[in-house]
Structures are given as structure tokens and as C-alpha cells.
N, CA, C and O of each residue as an XYZ file, in Angstrom:
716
protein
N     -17.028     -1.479      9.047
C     -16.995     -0.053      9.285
C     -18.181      0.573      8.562
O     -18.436      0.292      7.391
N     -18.933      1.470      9.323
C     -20.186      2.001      8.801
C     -19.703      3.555      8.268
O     -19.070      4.405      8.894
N     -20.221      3.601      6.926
C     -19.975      5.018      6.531
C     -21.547      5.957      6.331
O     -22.676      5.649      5.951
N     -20.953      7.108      6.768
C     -21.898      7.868      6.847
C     -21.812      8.965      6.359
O     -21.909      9.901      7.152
N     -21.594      9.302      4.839
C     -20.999     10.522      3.649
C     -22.127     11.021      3.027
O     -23.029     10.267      2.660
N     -22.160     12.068      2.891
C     -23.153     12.962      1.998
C     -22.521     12.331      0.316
O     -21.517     11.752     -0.100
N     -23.768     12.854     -0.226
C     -24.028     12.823     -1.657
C     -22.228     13.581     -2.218
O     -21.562     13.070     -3.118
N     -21.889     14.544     -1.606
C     -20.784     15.305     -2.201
C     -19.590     14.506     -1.626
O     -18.639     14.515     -2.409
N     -19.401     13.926     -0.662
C     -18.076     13.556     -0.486
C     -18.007     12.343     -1.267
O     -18.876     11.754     -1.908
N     -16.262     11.995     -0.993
C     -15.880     10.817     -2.325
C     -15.518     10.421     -1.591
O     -14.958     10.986     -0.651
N     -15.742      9.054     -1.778
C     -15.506      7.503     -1.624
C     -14.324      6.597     -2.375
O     -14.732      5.745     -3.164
N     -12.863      6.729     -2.177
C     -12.219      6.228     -3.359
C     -12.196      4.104     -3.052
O     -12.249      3.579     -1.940
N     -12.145      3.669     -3.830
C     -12.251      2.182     -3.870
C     -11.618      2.055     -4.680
O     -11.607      2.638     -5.765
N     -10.656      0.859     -4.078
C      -9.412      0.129     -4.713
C      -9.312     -1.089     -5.418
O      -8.397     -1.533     -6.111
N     -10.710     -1.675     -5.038
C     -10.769     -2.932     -5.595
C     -12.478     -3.033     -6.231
O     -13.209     -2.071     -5.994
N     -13.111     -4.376     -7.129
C     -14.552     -4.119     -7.338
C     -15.408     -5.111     -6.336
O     -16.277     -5.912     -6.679
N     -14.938     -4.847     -5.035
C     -15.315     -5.362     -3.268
C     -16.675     -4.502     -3.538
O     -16.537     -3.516     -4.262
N     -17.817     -4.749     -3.087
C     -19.077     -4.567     -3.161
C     -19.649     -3.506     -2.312
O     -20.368     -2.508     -2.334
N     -18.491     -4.745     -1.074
C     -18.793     -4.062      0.500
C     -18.190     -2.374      0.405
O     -18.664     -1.445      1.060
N     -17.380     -2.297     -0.286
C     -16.258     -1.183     -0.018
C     -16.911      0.216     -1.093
O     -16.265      1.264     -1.131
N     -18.120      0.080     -1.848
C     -19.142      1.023     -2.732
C     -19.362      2.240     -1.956
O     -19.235      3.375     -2.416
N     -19.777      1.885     -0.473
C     -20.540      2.352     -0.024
C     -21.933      2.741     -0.221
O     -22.467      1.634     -0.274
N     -22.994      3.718     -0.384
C     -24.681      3.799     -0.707
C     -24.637      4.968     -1.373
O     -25.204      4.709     -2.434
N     -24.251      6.293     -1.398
C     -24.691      7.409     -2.040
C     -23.706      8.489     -2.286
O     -24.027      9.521     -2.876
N     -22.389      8.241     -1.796
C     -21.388      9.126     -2.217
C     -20.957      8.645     -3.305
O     -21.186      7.514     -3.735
N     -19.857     10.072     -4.153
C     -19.214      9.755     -5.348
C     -17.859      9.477     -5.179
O     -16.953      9.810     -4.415
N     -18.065      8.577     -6.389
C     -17.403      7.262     -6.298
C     -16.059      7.865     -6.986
O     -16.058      8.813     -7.772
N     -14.792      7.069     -6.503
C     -13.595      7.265     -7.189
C     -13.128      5.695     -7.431
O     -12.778      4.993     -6.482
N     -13.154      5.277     -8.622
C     -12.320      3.839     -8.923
C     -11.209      4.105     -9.513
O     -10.995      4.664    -10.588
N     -10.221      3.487     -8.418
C      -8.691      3.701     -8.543
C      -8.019      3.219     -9.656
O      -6.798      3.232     -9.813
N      -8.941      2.750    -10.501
C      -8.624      2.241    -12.111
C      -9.840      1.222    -12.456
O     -10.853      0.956    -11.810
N      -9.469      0.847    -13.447
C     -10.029     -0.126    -14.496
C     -10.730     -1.095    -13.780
O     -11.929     -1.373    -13.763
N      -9.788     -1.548    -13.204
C      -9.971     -3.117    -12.629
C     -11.280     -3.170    -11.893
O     -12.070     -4.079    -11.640
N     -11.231     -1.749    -11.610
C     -12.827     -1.956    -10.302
C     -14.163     -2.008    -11.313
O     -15.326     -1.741    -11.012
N     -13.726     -2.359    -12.369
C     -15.083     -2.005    -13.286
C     -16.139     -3.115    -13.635
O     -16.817     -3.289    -14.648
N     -16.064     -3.686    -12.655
C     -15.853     -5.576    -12.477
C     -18.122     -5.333    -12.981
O     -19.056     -4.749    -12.432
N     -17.989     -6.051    -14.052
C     -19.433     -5.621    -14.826
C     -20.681     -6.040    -14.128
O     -21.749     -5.542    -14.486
N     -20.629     -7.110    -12.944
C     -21.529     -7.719    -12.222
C     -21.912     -6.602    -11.113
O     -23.031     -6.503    -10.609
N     -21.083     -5.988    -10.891
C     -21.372     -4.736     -9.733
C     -22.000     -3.392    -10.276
O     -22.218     -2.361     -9.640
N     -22.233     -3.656    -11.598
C     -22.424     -2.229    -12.424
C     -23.752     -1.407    -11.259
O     -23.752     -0.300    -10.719
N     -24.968     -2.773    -11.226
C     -25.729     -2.321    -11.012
C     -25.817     -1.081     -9.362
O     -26.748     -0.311     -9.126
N     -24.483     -1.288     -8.446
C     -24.564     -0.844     -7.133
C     -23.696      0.494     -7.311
O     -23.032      1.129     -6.492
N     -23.941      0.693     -8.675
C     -22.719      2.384     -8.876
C     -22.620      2.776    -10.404
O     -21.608      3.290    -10.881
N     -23.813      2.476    -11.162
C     -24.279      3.439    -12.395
C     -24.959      4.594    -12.220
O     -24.722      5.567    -12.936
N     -26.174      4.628    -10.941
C     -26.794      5.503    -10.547
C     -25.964      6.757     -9.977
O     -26.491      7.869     -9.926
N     -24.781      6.557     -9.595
C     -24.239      7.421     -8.546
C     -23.575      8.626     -9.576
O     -23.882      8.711    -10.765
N     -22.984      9.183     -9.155
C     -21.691     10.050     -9.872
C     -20.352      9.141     -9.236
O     -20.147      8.963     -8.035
N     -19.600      8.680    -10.244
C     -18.234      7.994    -10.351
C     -17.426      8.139    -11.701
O     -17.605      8.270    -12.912
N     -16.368      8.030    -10.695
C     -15.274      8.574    -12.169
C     -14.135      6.820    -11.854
O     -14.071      6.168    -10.812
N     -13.484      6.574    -13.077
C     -12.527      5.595    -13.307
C     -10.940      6.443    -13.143
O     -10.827      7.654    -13.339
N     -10.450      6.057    -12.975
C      -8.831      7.097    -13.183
C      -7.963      5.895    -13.753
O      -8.132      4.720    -13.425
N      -7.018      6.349    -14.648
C      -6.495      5.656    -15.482
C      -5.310      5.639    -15.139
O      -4.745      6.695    -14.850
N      -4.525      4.179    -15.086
C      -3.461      3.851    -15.080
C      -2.574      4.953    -15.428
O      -2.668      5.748    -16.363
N      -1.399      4.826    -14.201
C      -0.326      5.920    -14.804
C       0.332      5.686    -16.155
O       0.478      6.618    -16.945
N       0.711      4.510    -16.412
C       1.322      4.348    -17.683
C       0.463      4.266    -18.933
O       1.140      4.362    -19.957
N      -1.081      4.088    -19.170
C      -1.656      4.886    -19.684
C      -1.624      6.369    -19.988
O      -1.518      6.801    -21.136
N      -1.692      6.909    -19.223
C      -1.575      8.446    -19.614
C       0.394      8.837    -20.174
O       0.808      9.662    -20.988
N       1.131      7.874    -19.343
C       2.827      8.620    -19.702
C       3.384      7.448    -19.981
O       3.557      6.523    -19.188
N       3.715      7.489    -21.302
C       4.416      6.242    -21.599
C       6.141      6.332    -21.132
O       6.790      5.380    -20.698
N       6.530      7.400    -21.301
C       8.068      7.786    -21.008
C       8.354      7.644    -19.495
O       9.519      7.737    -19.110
N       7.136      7.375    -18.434
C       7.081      7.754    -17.274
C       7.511      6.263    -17.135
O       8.579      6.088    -16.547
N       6.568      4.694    -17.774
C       6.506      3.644    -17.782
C       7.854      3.172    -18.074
O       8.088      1.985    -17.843
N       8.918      4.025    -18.616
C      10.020      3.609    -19.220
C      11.073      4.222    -18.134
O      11.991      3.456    -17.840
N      11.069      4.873    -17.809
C      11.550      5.589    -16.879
C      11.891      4.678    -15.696
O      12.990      4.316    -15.275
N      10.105      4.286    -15.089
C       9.859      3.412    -14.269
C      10.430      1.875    -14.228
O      10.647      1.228    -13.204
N      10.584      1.525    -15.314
C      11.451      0.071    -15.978
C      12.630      0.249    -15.868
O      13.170     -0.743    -16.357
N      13.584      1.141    -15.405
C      15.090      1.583    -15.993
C      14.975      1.270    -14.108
O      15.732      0.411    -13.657
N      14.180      1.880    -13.301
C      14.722      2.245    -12.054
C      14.804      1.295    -11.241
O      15.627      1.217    -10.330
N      13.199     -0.205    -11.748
C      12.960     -1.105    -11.044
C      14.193     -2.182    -11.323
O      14.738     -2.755    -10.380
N      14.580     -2.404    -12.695
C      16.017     -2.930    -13.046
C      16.918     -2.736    -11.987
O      17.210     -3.462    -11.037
N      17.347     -1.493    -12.363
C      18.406     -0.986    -10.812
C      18.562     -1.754     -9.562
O      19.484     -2.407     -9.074
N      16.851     -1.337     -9.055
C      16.334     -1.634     -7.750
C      16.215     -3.490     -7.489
O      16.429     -4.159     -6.478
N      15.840     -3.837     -8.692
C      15.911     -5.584     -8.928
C      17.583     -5.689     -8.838
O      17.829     -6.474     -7.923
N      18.789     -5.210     -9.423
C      19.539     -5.578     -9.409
C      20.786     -5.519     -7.770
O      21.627     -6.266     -7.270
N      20.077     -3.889     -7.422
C      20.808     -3.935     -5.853
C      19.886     -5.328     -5.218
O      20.493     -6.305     -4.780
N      18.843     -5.288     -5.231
C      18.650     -6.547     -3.985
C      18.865     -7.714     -4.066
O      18.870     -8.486     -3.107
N      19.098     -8.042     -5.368
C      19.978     -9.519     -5.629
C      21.212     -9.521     -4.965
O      21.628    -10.418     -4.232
N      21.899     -8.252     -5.316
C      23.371     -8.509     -4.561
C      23.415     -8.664     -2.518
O      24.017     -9.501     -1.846
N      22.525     -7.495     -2.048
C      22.018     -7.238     -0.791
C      21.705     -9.319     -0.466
O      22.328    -10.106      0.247
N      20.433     -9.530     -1.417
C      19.898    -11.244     -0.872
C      21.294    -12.203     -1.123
O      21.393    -13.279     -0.533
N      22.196    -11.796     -1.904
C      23.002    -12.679     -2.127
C      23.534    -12.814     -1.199
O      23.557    -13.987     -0.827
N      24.383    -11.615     -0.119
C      25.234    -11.940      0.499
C      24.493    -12.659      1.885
O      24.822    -13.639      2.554
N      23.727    -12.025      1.956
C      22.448    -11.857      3.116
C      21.703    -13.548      3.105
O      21.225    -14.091      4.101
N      21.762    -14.079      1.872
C      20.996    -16.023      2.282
C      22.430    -16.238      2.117
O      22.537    -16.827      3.192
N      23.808    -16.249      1.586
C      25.028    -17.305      1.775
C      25.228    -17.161      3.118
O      25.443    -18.107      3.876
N      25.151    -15.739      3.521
C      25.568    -15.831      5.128
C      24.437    -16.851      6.073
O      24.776    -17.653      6.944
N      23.068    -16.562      5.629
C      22.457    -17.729      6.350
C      22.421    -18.940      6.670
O      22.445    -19.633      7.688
N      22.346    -19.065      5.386
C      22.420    -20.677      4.512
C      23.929    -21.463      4.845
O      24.007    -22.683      4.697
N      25.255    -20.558      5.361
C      26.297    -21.013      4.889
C      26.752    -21.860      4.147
O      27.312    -22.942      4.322
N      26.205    -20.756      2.538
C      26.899    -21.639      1.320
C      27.498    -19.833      0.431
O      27.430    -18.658      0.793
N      27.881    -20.334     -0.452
C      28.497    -19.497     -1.705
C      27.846    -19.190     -2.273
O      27.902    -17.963     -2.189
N      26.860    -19.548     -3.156
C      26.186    -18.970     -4.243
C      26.972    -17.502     -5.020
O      27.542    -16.463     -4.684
N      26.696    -17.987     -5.828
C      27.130    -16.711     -6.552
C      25.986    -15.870     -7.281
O      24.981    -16.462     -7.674
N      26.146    -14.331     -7.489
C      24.678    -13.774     -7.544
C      24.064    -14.206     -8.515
O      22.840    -14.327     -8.564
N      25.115    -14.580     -9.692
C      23.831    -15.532    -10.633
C      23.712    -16.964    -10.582
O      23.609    -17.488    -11.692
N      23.698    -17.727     -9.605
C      22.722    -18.674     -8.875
C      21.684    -18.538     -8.161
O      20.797    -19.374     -7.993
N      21.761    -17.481     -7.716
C      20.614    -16.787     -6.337
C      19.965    -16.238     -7.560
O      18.860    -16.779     -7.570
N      20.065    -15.355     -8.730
C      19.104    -15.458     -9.906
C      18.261    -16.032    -10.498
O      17.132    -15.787    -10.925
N      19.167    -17.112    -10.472
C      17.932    -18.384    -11.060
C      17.360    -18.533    -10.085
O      16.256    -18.039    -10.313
N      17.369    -18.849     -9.240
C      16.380    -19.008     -7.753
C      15.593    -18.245     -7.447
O      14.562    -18.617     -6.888
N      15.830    -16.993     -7.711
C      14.849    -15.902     -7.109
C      14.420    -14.792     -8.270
O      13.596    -13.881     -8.195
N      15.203    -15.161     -9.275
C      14.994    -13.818    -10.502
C      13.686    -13.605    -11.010
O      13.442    -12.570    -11.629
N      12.744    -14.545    -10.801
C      11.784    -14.444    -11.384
C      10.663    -13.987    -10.470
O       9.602    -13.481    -10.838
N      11.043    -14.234     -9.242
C      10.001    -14.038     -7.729
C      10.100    -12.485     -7.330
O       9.202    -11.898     -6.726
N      11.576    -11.761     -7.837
C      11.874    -10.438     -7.598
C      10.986     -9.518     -8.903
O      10.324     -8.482     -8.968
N      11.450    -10.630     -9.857
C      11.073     -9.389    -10.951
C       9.272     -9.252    -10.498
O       8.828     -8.114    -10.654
N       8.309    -10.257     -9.996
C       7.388    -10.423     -9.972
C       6.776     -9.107     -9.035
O       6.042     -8.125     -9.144
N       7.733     -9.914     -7.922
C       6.983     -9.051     -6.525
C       7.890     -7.309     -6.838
O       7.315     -6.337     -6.348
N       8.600     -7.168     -7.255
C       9.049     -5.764     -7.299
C       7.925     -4.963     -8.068
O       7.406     -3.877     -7.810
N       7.689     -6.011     -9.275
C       6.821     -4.846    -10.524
C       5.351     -4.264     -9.983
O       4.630     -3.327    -10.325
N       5.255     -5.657     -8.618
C       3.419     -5.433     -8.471
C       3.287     -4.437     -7.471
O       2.442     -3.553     -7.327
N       4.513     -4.821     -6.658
C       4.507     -3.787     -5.419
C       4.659     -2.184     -5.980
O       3.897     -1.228     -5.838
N       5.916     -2.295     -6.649
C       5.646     -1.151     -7.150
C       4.669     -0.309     -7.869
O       4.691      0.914     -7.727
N       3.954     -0.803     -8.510
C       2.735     -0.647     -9.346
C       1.607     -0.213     -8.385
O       0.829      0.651     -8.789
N       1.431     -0.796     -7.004
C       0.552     -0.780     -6.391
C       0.928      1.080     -5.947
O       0.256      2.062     -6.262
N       2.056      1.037     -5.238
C       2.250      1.997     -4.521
C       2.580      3.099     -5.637
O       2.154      4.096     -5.055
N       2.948      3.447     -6.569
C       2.768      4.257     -7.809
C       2.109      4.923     -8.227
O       2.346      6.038     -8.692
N       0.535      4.022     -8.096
C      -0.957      3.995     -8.274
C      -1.500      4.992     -7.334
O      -2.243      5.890     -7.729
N      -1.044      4.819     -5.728
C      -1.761      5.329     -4.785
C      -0.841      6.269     -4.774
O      -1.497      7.308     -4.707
N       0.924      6.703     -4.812
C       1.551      8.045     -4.756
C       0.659      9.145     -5.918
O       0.293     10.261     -5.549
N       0.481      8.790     -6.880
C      -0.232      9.839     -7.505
C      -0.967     10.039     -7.516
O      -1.272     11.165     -7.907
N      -2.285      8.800     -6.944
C      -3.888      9.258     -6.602
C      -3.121     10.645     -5.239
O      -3.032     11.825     -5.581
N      -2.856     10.368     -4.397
C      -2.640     11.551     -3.557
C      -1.362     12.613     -3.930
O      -1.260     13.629     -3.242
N      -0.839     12.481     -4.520
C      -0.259     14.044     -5.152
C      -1.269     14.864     -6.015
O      -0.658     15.651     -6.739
N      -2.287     14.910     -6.128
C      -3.472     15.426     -6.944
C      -4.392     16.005     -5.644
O      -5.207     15.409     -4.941
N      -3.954     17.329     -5.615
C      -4.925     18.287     -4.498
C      -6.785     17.724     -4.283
O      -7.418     17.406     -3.276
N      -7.071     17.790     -5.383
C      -8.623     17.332     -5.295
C      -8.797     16.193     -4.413
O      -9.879     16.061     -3.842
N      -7.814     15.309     -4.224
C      -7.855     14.095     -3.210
C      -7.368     13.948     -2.631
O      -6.913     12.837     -2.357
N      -7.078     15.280     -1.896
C      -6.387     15.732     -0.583
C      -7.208     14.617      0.521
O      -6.482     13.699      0.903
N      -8.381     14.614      0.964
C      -9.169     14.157      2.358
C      -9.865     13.450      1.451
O      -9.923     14.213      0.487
N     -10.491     12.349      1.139
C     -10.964     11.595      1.164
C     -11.231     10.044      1.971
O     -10.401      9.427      2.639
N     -12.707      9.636      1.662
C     -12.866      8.283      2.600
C     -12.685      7.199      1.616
O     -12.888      7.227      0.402
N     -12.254      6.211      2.386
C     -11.677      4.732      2.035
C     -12.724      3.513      2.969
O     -12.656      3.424      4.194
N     -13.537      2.759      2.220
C     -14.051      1.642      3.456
C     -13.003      0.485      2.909
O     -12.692     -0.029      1.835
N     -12.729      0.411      3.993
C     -11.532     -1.355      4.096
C     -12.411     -2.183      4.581
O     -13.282     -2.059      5.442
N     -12.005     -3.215      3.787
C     -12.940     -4.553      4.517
C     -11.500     -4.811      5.558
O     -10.485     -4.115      5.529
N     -11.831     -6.394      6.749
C     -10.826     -6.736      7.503
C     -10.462     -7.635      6.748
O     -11.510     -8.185      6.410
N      -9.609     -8.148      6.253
C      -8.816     -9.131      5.637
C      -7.699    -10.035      6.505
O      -6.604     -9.679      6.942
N      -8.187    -10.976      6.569
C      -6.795    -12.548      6.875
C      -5.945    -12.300      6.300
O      -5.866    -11.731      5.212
N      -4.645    -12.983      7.429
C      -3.479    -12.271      6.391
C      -2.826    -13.614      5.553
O      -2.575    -14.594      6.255
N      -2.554    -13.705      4.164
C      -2.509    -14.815      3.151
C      -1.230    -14.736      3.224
O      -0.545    -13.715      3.290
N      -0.833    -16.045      3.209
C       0.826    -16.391      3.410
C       0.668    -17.387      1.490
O      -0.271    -18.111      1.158
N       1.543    -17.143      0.884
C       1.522    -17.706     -0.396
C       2.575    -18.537     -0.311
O       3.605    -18.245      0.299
N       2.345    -19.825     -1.030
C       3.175    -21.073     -1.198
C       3.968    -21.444     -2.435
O       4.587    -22.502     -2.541
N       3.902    -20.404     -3.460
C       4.764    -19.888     -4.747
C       4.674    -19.111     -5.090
O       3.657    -18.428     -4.973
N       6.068    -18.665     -5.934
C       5.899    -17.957     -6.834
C       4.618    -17.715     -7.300
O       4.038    -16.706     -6.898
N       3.890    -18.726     -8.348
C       2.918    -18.406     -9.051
C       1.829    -18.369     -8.253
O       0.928    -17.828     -8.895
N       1.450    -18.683     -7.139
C       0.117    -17.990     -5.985
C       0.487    -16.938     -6.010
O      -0.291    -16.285     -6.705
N       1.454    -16.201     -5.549
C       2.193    -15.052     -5.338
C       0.964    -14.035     -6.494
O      -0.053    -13.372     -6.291
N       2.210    -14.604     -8.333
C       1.421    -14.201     -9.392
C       0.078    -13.871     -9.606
O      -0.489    -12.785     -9.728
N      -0.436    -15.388     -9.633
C      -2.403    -15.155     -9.254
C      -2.800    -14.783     -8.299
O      -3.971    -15.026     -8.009
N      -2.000    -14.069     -7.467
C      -3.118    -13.424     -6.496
C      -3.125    -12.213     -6.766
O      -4.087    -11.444     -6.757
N      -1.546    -11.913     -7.129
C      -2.035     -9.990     -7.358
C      -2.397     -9.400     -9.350
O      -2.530     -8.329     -9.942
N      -2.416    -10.955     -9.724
C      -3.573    -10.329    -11.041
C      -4.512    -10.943    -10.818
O      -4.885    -10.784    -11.981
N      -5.449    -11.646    -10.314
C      -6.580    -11.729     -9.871
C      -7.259    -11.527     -8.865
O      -8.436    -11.355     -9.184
N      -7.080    -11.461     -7.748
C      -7.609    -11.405     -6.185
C      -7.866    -10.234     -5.923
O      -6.936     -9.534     -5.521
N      -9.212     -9.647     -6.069
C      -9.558     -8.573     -5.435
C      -8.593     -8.140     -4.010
O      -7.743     -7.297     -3.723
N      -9.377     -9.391     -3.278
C      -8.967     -9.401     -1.962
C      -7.469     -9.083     -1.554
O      -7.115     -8.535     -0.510
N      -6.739     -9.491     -2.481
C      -5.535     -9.504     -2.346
C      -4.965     -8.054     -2.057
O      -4.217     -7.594     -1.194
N      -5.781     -7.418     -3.383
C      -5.280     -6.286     -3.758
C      -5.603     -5.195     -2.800
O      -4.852     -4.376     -2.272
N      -7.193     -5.406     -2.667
C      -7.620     -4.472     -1.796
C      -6.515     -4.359     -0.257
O      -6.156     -3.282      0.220
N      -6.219     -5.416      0.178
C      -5.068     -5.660      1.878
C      -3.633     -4.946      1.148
O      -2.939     -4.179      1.815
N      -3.230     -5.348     -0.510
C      -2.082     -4.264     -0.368
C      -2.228     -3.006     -0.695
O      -1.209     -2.321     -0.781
N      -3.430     -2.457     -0.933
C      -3.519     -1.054     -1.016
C      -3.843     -0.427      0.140
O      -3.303      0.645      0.415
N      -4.713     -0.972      0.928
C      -4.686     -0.934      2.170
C      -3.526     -0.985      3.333
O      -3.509     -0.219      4.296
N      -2.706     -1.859      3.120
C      -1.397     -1.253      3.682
C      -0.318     -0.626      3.157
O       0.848     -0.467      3.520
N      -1.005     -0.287      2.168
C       0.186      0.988      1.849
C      -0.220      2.046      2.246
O       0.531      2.880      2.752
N      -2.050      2.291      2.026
C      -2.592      3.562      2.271
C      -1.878      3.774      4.117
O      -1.371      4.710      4.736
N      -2.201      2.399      4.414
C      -2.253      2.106      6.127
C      -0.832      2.748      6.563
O      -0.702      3.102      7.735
N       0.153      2.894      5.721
C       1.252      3.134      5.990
C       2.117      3.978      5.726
O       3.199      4.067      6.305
N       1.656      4.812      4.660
C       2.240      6.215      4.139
C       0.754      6.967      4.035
O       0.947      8.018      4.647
N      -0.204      6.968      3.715
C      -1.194      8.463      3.755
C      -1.991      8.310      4.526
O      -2.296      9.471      4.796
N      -2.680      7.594      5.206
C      -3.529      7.669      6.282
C      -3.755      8.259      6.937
O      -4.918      8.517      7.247
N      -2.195      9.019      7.739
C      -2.903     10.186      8.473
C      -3.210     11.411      8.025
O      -4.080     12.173      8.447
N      -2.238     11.600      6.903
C      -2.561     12.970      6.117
C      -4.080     13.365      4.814
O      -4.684     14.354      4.399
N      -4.085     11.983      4.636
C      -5.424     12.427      3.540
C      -6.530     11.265      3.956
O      -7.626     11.410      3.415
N      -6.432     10.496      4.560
C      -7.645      9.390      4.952
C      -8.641     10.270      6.057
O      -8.222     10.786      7.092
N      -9.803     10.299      5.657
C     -10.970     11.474      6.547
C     -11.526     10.390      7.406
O     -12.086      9.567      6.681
N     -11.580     10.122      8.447
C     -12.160      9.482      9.581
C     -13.886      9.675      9.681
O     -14.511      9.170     10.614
């Protein structure tokens, strides 16, 4: 996708993807992570800002957030419990399906959530009402554990960039993504 933005419009980027800089607009890095030091040179010149982790700025918010994902970890154990014995036709009881899955939920709940957290409050903030996004096209990665699962969404750009991308793809796109 070719972008074509004046000096004044913003560019927000989700990951430190090279392709996704764009040439002369200002830059929004959706945190830290994009601060990836080998790329310095394609976005020191520009005007760019970093935005900081929500639980950086609110620690009570982070705690808050831990009380709810518990909850939310604990309804879908019961929901998967009944939901694989009926498949599987076996019994399990929900703390067997725990050990089996307790660690894959707590994983994928904290990141997903984290992801989409990240991007609900980049857009509850008026100033980033309309802004542009370049997506690269991304293959879609089927993971073979738990821990691929793990290393991909604390390391993999790529990774990250396809789930911010379908979240953007799927709750703000039409309302704040500028074409």
C-alpha cells in the first residue's frame, strides 16, 4: 500500500516494521517496542512521539485489569470445560482441563488483552480521531505450542503487527482509519 501524507498528518505504527514508517509524516509509535535501535536512522529526522504503556502511566488501572482477566480466565475454563467433555466425550473436571489449558489461557488472555487495551485507548484520545495506519500483508501463522504461541507475541514483530491489525481491522477501521 502506497502512502501519500503531508508532513502534518500522522502515521501511527504498531510494530518497528520498516515498511510500515512511511517517508515524511509524523510518526506515532504505539509504544516502546517500536523503538527497535537499528531503524533509528528511518525516523530521528521526522517529528515522532512514543506513547507509553497503559500500565505505565496507571498502576491501579493494571490491577484493576488483573482482577477482571482472572474473572474472564475463570468463566472460560468452566464455558471450555463443558464445551471439550461434550466433544471429547469424557468428564474432566474443571481442574483437569486447568492443568491442560491453564497456562495457554492465562497466556493468550493477558496478550490479547493487552493488545486490544493498547489500541482502545490509543483511540479514545480525540487527537487520534482519523489517522493513517500502513499494514504490511501478512500469512496467516498457525502455532504448534503453547510456547510458539509465547515467542511469538513477545518477540515477533510480525506477529504483532497482524494482531493489531486485526483488531484495528475489526473494531476502528471504519471510524478512525483515514483511507
Amino acid at each position: 500500500m502506497e502512502l501519500t501524507l503531508s508532513k502534518s498528518d500522522k502515521l501511527l505504527v504498531l510494530t518497528p516494521i520498516q515498511e510500515t514508517f512511511g517517508e515524511k509524516e509524523n510518526i506515532i509509535f504505539l509504544g516502546s517496542w517500536c523503538n527497535a535501535h537499528s531503524k533509528r536512522e528511518f525516523f530521528t529526522n521526522r517529528n515522532h512521539t512514543f506513547l507509553r504503556h497503559p500500565y505505565n502511566v496507571n498502576k491501579k488501572k493494571f490491577l484493576r485489569d488483573q482482577k477482571y482477566l482472572k474473572v474472564l480466565r475463570h468463566r472460560l475454563l468452566e464455558s471450555l470445560t463443558k464445551k471439550l467433555n461434550n466433544i471429547h466425550k469424557i468428564n474432566y473436571s474443571k481442574e483437569e482441563w486447568k492443568i491442560i489449558l491453564g497456562y495457554w489461557i492465562l497466556i493468550y488472555t493477558n496478550v490479547l488483552f493487552d493488545r486490544w487495551e493498547i489500541l482502545r485507548l490509543f483511540f479514545l484520545n480525540e487527537k487520534y480521531n482519523k489517522i493513517k495506519v500502513h499494514f504490511i500483508d501478512i500469512k496467516n501463522k498457525n502455532f504448534k505450542s503453547t510456547l510458539d504461541f509465547t515467542h511469538n507475541s513477545l518477540y515477533s514483530d510480525i506477529w504483532n503487527h497482524r494482531l493489531f491489525k486485526d483488531i484495528i481491522n475489526f473494531k476502528y477501521k471504519k471510524k478512525h482509519i483515514l483511507k
